[in-house]
C-alpha atoms as an extended CHARMM CRD file, in Angstrom:
* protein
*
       244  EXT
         1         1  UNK       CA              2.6370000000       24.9640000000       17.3280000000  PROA      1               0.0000000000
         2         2  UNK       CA              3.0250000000       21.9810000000       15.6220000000  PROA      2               0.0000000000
         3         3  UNK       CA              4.5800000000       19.8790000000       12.9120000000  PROA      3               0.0000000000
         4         4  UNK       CA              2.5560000000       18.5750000000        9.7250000000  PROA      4               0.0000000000
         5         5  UNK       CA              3.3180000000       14.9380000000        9.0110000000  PROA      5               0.0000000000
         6         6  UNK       CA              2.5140000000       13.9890000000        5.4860000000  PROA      6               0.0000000000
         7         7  UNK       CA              2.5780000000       10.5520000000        4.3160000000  PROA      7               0.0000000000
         8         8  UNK       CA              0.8910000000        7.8320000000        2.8290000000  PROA      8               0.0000000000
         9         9  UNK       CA             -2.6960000000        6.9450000000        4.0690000000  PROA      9               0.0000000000
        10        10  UNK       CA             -1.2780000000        2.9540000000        5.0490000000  PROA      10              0.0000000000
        11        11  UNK       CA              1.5460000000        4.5700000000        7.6550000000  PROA      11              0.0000000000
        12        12  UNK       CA              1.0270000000        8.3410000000        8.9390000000  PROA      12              0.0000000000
        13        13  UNK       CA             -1.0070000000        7.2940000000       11.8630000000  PROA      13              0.0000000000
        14        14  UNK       CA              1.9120000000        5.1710000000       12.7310000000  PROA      14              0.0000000000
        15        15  UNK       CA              4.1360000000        7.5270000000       12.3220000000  PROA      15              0.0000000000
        16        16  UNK       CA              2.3160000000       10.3110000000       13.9150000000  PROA      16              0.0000000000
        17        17  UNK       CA              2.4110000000        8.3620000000       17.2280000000  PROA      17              0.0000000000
        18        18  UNK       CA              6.0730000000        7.6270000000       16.9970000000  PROA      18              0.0000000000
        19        19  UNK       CA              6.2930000000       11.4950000000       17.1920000000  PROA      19              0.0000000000
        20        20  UNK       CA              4.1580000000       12.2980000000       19.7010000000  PROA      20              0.0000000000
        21        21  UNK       CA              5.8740000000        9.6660000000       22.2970000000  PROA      21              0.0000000000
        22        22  UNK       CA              9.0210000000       11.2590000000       21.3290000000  PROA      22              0.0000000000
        23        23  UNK       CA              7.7070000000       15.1530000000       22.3760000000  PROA      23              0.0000000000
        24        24  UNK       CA              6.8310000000       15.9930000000       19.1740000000  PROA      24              0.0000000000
        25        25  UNK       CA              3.4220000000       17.5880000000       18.7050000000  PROA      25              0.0000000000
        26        26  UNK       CA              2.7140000000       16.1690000000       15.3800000000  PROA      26              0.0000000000
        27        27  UNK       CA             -0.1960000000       16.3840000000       13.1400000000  PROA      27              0.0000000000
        28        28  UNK       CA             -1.0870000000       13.4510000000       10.7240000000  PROA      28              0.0000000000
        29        29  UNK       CA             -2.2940000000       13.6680000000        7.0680000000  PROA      29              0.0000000000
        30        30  UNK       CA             -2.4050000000       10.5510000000        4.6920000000  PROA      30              0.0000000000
        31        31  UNK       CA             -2.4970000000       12.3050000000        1.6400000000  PROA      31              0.0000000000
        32        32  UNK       CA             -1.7920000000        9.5710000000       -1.1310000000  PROA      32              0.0000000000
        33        33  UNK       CA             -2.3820000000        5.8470000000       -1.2480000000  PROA      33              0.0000000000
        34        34  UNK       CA             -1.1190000000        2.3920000000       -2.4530000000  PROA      34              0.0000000000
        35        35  UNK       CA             -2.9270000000        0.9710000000       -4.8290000000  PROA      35              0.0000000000
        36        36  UNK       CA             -1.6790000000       -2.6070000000       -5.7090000000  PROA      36              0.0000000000
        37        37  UNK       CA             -0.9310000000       -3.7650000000       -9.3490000000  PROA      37              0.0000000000
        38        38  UNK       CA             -2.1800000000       -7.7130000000       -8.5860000000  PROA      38              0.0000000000
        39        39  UNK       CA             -1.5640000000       -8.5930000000      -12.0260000000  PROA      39              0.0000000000
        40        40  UNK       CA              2.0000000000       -7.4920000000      -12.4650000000  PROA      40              0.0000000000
        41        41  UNK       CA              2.4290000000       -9.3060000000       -8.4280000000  PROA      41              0.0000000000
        42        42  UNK       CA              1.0800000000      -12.5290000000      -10.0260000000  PROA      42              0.0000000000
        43        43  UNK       CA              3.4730000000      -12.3570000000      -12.9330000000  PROA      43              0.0000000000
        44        44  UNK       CA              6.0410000000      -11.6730000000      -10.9200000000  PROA      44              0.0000000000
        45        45  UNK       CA              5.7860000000      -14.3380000000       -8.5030000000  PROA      45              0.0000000000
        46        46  UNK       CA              5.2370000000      -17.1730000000      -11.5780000000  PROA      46              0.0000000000
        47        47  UNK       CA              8.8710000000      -15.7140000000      -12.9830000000  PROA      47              0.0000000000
        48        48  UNK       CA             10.6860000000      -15.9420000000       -9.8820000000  PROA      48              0.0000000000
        49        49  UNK       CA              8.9960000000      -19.6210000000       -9.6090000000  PROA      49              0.0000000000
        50        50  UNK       CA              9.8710000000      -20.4750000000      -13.0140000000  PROA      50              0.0000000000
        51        51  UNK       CA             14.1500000000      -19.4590000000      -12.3770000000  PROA      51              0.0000000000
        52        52  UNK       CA             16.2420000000      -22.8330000000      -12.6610000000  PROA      52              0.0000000000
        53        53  UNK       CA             19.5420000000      -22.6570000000      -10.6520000000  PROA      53              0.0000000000
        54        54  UNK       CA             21.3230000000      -21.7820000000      -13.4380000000  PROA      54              0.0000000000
        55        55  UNK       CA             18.6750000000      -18.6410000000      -13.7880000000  PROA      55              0.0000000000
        56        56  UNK       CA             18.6380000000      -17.7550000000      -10.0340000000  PROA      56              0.0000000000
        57        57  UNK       CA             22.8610000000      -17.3950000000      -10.2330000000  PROA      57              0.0000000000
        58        58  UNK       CA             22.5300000000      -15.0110000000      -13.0050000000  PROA      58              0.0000000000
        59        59  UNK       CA             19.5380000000      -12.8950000000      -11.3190000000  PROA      59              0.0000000000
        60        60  UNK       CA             19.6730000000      -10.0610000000       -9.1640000000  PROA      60              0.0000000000
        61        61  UNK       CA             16.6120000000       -8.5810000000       -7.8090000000  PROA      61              0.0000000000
        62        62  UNK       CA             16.6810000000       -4.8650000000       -6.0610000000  PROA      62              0.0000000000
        63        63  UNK       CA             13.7310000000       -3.6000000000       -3.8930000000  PROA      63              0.0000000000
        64        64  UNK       CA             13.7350000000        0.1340000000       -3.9110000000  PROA      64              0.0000000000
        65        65  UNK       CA             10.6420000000        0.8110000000       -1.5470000000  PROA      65              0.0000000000
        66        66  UNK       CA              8.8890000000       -0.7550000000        1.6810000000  PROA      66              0.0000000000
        67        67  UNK       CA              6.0160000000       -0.9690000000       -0.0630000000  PROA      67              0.0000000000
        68        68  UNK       CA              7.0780000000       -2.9580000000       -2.5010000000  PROA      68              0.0000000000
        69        69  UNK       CA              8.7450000000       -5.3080000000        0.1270000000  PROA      69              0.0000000000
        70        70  UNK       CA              5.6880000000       -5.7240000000        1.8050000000  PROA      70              0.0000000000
        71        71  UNK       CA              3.5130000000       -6.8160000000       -1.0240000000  PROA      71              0.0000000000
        72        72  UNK       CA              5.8510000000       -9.3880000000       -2.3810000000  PROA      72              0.0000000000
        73        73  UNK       CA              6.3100000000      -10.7650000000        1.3400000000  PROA      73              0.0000000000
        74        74  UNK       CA              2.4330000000      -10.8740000000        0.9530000000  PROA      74              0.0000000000
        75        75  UNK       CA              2.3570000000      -12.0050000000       -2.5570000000  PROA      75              0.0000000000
        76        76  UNK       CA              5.0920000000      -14.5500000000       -3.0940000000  PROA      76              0.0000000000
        77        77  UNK       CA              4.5540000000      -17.8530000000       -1.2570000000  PROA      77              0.0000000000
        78        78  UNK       CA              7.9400000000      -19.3600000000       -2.2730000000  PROA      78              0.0000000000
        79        79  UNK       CA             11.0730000000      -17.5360000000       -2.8730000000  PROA      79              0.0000000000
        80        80  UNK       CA             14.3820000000      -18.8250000000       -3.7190000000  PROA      80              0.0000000000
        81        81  UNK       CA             16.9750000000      -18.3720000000       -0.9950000000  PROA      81              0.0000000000
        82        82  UNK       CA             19.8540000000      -18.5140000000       -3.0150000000  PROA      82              0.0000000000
        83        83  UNK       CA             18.5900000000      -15.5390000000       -5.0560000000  PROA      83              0.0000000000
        84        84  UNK       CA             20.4350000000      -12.1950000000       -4.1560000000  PROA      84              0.0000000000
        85        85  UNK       CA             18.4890000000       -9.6300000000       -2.7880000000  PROA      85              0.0000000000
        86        86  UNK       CA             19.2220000000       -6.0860000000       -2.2010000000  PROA      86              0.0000000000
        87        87  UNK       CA             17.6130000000       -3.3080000000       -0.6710000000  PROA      87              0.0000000000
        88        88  UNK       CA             17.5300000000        0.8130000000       -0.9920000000  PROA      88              0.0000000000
        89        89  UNK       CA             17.4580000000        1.5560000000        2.9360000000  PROA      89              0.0000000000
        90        90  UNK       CA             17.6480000000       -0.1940000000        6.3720000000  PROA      90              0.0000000000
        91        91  UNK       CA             13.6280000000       -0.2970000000        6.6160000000  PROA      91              0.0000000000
        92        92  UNK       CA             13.2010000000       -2.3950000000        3.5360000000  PROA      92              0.0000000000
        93        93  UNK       CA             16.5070000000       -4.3930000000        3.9060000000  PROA      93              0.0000000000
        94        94  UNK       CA             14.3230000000       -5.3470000000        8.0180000000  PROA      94              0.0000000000
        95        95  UNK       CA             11.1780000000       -5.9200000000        6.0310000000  PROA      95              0.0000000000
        96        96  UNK       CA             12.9280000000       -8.3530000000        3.3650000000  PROA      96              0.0000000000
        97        97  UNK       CA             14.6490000000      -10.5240000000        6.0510000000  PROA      97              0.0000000000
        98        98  UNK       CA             11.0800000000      -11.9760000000        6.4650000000  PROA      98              0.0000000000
        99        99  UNK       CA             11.3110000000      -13.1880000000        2.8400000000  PROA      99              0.0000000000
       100       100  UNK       CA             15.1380000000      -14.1870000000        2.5700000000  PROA      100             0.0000000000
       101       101  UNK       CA             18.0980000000      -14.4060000000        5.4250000000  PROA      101             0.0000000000
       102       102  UNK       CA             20.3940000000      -12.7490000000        3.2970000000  PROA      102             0.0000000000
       103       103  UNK       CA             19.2610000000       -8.7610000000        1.9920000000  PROA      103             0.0000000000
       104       104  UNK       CA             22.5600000000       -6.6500000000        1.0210000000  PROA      104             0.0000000000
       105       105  UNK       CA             21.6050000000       -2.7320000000        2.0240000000  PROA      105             0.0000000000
       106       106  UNK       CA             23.6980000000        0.3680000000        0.9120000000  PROA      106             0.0000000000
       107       107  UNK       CA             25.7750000000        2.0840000000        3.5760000000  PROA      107             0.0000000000
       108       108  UNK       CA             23.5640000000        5.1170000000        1.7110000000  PROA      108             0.0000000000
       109       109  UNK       CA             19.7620000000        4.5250000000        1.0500000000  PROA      109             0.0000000000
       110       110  UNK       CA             19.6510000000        5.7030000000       -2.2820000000  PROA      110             0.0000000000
       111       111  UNK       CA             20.5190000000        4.7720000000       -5.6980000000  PROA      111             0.0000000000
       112       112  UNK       CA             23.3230000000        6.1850000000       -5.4860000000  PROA      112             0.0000000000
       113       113  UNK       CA             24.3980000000        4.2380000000       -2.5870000000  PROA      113             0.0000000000
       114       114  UNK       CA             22.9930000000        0.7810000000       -4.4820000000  PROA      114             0.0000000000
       115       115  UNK       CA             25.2150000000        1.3680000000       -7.7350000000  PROA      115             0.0000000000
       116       116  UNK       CA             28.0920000000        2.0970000000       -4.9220000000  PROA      116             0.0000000000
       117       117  UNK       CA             27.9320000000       -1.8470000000       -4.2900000000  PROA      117             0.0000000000
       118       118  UNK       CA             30.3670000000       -3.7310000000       -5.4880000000  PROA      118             0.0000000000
       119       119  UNK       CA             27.9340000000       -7.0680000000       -6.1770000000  PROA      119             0.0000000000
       120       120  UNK       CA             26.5710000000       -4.7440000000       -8.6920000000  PROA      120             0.0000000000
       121       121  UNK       CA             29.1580000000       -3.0590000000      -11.2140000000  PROA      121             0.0000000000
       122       122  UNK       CA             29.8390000000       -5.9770000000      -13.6850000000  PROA      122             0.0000000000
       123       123  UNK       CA             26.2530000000       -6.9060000000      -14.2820000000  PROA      123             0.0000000000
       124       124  UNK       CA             26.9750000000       -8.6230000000      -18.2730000000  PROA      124             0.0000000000
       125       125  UNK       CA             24.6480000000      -11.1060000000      -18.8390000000  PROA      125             0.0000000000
       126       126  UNK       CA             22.9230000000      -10.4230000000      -15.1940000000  PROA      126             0.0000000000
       127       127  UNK       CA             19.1550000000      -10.3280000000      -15.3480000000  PROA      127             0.0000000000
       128       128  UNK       CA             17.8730000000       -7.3010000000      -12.4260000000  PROA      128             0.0000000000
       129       129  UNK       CA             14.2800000000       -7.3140000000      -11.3840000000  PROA      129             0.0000000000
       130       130  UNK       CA             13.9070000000       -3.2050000000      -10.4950000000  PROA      130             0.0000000000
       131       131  UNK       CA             10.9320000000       -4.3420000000       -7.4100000000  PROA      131             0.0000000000
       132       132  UNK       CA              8.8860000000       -0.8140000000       -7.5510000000  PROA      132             0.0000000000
       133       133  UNK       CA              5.9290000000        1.3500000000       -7.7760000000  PROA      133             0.0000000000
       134       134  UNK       CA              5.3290000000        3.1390000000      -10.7890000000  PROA      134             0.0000000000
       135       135  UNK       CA              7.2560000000        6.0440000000      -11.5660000000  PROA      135             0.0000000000
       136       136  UNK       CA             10.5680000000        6.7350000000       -9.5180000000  PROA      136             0.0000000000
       137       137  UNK       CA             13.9460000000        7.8950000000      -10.5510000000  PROA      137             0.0000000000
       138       138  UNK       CA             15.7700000000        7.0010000000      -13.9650000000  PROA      138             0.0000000000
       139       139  UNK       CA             19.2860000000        6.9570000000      -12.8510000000  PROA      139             0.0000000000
       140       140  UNK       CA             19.4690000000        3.0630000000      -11.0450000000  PROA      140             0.0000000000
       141       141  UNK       CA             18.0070000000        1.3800000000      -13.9560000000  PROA      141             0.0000000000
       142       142  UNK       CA             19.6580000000        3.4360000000      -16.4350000000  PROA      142             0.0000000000
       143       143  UNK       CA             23.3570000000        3.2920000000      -15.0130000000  PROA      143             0.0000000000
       144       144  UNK       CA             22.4390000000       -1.0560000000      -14.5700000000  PROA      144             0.0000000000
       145       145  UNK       CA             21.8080000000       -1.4700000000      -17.8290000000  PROA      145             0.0000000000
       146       146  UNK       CA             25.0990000000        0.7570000000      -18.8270000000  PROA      146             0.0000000000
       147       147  UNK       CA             27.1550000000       -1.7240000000      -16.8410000000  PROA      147             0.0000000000
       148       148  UNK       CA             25.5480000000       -4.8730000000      -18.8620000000  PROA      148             0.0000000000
       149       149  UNK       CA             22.4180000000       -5.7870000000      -16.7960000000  PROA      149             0.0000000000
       150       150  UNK       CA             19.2330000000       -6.7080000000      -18.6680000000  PROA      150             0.0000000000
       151       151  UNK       CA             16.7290000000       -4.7420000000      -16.0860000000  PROA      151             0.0000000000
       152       152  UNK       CA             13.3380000000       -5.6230000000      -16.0310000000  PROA      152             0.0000000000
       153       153  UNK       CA             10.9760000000       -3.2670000000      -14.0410000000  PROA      153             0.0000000000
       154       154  UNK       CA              8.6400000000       -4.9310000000      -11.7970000000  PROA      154             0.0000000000
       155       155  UNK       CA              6.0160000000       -1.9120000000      -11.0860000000  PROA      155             0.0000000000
       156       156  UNK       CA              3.8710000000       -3.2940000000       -8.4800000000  PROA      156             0.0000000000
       157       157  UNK       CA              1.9300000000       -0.2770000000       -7.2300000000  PROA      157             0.0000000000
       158       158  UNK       CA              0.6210000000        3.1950000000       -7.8890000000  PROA      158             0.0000000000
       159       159  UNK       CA              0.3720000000        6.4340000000       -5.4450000000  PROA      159             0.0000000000
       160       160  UNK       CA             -2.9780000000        7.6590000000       -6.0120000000  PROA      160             0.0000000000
       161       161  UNK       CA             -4.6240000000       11.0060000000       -4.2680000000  PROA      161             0.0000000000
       162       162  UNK       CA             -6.6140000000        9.8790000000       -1.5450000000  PROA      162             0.0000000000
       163       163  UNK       CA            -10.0900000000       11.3020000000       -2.6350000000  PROA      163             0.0000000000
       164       164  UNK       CA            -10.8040000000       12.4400000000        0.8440000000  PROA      164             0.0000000000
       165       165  UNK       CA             -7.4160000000       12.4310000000        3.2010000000  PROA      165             0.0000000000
       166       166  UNK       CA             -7.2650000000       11.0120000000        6.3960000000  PROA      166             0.0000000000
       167       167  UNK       CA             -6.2350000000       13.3570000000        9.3920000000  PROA      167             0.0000000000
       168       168  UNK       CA             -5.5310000000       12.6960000000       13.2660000000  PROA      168             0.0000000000
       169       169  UNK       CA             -7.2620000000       15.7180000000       14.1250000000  PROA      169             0.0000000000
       170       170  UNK       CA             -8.2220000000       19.2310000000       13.0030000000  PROA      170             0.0000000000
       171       171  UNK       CA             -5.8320000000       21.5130000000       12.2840000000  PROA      171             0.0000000000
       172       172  UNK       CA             -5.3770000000       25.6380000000       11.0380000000  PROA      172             0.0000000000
       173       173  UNK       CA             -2.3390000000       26.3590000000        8.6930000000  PROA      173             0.0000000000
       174       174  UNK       CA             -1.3020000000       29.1100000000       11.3590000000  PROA      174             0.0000000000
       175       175  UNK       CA             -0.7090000000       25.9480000000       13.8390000000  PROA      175             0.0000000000
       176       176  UNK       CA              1.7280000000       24.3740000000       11.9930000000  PROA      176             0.0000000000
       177       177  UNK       CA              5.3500000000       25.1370000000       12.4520000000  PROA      177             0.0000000000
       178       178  UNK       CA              7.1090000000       23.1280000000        9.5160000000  PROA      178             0.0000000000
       179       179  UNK       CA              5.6860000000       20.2490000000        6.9780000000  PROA      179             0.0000000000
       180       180  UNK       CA              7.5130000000       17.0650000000        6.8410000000  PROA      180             0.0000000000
       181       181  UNK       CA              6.6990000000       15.4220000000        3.4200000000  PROA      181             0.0000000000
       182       182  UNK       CA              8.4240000000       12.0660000000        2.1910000000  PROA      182             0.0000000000
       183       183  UNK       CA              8.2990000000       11.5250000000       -1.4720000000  PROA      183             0.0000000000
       184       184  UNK       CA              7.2720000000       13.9570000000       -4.2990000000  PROA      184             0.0000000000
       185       185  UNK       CA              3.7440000000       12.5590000000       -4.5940000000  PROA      185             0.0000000000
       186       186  UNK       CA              2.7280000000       13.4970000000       -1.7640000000  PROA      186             0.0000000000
       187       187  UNK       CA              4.2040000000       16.9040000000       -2.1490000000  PROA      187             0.0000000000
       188       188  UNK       CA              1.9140000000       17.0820000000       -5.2730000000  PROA      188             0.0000000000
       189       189  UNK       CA             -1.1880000000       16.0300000000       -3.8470000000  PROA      189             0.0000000000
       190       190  UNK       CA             -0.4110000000       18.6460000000       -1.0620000000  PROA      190             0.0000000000
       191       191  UNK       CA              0.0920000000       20.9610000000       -3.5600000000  PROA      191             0.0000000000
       192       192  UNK       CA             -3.2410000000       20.1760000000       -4.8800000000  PROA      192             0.0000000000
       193       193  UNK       CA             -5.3040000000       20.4940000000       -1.8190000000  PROA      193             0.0000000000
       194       194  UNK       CA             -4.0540000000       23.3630000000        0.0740000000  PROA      194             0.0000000000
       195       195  UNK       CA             -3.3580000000       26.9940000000       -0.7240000000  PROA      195             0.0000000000
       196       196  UNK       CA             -0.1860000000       27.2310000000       -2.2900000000  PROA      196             0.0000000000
       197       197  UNK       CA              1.0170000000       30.8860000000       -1.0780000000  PROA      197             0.0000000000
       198       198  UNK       CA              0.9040000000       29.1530000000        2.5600000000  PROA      198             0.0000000000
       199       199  UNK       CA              2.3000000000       26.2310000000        1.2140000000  PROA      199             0.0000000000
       200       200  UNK       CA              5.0270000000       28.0360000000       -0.4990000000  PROA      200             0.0000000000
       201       201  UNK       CA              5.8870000000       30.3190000000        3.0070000000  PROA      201             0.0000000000
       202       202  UNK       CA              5.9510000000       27.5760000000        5.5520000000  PROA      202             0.0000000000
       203       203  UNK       CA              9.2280000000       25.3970000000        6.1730000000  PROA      203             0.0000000000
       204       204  UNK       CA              9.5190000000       21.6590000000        5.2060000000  PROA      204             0.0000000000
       205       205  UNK       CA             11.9070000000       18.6010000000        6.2890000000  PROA      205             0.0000000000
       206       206  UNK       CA             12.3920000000       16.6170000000        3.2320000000  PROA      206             0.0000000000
       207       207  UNK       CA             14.0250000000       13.1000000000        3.0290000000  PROA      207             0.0000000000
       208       208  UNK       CA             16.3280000000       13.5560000000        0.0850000000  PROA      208             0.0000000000
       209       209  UNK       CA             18.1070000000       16.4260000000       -2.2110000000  PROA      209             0.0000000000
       210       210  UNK       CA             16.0710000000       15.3830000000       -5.0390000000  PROA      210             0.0000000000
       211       211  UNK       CA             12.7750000000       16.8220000000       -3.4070000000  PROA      211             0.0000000000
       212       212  UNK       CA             14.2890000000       19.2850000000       -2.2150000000  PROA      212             0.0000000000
       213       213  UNK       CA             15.2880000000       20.1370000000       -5.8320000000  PROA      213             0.0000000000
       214       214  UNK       CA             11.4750000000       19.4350000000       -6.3160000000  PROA      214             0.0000000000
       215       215  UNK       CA             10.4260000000       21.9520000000       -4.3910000000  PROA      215             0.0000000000
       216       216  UNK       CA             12.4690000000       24.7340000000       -4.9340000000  PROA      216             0.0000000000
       217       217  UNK       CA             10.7660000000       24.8710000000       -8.5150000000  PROA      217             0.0000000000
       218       218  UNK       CA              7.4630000000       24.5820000000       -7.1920000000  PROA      218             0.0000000000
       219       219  UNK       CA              8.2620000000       27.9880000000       -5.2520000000  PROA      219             0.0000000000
       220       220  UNK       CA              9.0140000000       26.6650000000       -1.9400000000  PROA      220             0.0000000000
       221       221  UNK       CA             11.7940000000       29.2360000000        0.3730000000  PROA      221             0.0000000000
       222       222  UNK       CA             12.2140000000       26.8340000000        3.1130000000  PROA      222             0.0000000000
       223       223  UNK       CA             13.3760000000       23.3010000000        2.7230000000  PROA      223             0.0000000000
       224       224  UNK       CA             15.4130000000       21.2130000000        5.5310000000  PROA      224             0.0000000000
       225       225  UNK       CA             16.8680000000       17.6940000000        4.5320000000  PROA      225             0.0000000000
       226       226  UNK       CA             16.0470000000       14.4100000000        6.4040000000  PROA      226             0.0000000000
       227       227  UNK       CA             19.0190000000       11.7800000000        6.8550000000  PROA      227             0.0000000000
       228       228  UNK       CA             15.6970000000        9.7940000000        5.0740000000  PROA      228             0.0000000000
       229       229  UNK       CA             12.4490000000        8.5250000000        5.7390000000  PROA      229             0.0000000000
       230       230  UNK       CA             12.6150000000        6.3660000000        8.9000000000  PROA      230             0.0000000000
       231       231  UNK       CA             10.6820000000        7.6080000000       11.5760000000  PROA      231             0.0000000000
       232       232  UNK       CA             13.6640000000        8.0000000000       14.1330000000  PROA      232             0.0000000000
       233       233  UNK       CA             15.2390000000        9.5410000000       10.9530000000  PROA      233             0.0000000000
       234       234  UNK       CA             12.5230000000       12.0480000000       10.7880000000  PROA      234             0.0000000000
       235       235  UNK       CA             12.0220000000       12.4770000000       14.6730000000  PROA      235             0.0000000000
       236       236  UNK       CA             15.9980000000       13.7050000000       14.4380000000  PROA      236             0.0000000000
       237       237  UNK       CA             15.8350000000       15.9800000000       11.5450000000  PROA      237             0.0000000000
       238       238  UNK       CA             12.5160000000       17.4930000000       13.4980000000  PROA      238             0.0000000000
       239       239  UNK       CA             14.3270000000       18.0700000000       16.6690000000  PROA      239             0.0000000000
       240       240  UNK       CA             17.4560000000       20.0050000000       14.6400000000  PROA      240             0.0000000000
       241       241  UNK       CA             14.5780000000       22.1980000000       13.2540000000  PROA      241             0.0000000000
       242       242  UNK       CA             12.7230000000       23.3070000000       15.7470000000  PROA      242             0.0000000000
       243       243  UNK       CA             16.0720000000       23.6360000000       17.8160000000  PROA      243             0.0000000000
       244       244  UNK       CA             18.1870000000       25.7970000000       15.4900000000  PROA      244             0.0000000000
């Protein structure tokens, strides 16, 4: 038996060997991929040019994904290093420290745990770049712009179906033991490609309440949460599975 890994086309091979060195038999699927926004990247990277001092002591600028980490470390030739930065999760916090020395990261990677900060509850007259992909939950910028922030959303990406998914090998639905899926789009696109009675039946780790709240209304009996999407993160929450 063995577990399906479902993530995005640029990291489930990755990931799918993490597993298997572990002693995890682990099947890879990229079902979804990034598809860069270059023109909002470009805009962004002439506003963060174009902050004065003045600008950069009033501007707060929050990173909610790796992905979006990654393209502005690929994006933005010059960044200001007295500009605060702060990150959803460990993994994006390590990716940002190649941009800036200083990344503040929630004790929980969420937004929950970001509004928990206290360099961001009096936010009046604060400008907040929201660093994204499209979509994503309303809560952070909503609760910002309660506590006085202006928030501008920086949407730097999309999650698009992968017209035909990548795999690390063949694979029969009666192999596979649980599903490990780590954001709602690629539950979708799963849910979209494969029969959903099987879908529906087998178990799945998940990486936060909110998709498990996700799937229970698509029909789905079975969900166990992730501590969140790290690999070790997901290598643990695998291990409690298959050993309860």
């Amino acid at each position: 038996m063995s577990v399906l890994l479902l993530r995005p086309k640029e990291k489930f091979q990755k990931s799918t060997e993490y597993l298997q060195r572990h002693g995890i038999k682990t099947i890879g699927l990229g079902l979804i991929e990034i598809d860069i926004n270059h023109h909002n990247l470009q805009q962004f990277a002439q506003s963060i040019l174009a902050l004065d001092d003045e600008q950069i002591a009033r501007t707060k600028c929050i990173f909610v994904s790796t992905h979006a980490a990654e393209i502005v470390i690929n994006g933005v030739q010059k960044w200001p290093s007295e500009l605060q930065v702060f990150a959803v999760g460990p993994s994006t916090g390590e990716s940002l420290t190649q941009l800036t020395k200083q990344v503040i990261v929630p004790d929980m990677a969420n937004s929950e745990g970001l509004l928990s900060l206290p360099q961001l509850q009096a936010l009046s007259n604060q400008k907040v770049f929201l660093v994204k992909g499209v979509g994503g939950r309303k809560i952070l910028p909503t609760e910002l712009q309660s506590r006085g922030a202006i928030v501008e959303h920086i949407n730097l990406y999309s999650r698009l179906p992968c017209i035909d998914y990548s795999q690390t090998e063949a694979w029969q639905p009666q192999e596979i033991q649980c599903i490990v899926a780590t954001s709602g789009e690629i539950i979708q696109a799963a849910w979209d490609k494969f029969d959903r009675t099987w879908l529906k039946s087998t178990p799945w780790i998940m990486v936060s309440q909110r998709l498990a709240d996700y799937a229970a209304k698509l029909g789905i009996q079975q969900v166990y949460l992730s501590a969140g999407a790290r690999d070790e993160q997901l290598k643990d929450a695998i291990n409690q599975f298959l050993e309860r």
